[in-house]
C-alpha positions as CSV (number, residue, x, y, z in Angstrom):
1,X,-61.0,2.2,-14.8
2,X,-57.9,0.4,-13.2
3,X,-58.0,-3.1,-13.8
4,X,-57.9,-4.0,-9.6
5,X,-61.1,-2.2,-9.7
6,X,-62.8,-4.1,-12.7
7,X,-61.8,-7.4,-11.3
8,X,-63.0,-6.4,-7.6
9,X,-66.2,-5.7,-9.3
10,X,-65.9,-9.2,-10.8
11,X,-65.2,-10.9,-7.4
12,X,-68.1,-9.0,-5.8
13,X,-70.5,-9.3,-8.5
14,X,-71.3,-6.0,-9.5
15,X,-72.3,-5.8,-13.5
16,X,-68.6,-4.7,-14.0
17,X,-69.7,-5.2,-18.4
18,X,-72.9,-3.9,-18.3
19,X,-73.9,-2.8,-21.4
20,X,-76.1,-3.1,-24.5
21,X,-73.0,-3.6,-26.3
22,X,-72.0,-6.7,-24.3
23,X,-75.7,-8.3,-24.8
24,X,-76.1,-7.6,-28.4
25,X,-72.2,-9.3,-28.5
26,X,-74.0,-12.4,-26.5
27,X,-76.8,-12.8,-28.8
28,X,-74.7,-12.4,-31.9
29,X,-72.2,-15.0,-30.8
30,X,-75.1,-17.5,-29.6
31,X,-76.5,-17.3,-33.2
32,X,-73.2,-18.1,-34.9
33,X,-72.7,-20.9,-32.8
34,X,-76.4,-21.8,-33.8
35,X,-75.4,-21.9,-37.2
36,X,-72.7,-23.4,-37.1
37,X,-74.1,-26.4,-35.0
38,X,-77.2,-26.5,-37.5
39,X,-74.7,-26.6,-40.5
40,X,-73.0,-29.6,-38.9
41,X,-75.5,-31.8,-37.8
42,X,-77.1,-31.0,-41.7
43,X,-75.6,-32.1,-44.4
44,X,-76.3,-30.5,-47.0
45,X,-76.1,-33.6,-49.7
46,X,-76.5,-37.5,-50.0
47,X,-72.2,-38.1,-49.3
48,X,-71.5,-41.7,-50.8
49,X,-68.8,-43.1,-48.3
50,X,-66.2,-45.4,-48.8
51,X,-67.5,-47.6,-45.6
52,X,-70.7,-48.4,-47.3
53,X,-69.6,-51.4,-49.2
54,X,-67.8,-54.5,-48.3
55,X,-64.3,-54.5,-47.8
56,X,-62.9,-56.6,-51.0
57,X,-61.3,-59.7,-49.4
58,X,-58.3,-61.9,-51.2
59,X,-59.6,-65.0,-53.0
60,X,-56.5,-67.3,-51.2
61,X,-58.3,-66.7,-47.7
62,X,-61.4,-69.0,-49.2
63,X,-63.8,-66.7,-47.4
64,X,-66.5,-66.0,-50.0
């Protein structure tokens, strides 16, 4: 297939990638990014950050 043809196809909406392939493609793409987006959102551990505690402030400022 030229590539004028394919993207006519495109413009004019014919299923230029029809397929099985193409939807079993889809649905193994949507689940990675599933994963990945679940992974993210869900750490794994407790993380102990540095932010958590007070910022240690100079004793000349008289702030404590």
């Amino acid at each position: 297939m030229k590539i004028t043809n394919f993207l006519k196809r495109l413009v004019f909406g014919d299923k230029a990638t029809d397929g099985s392939a193409v939807n079993l493609r889809n649905v193994v793409v949507w689940l990675f990014i599933a994963m990945v987006a679940a992974f993210l959102t869900h750490p794994a551990g407790e993380q102990v950050s540095m932010f958590d505690k007070p910022i240690p402030l100079p004793a000349e400022l008289g702030l404590e």
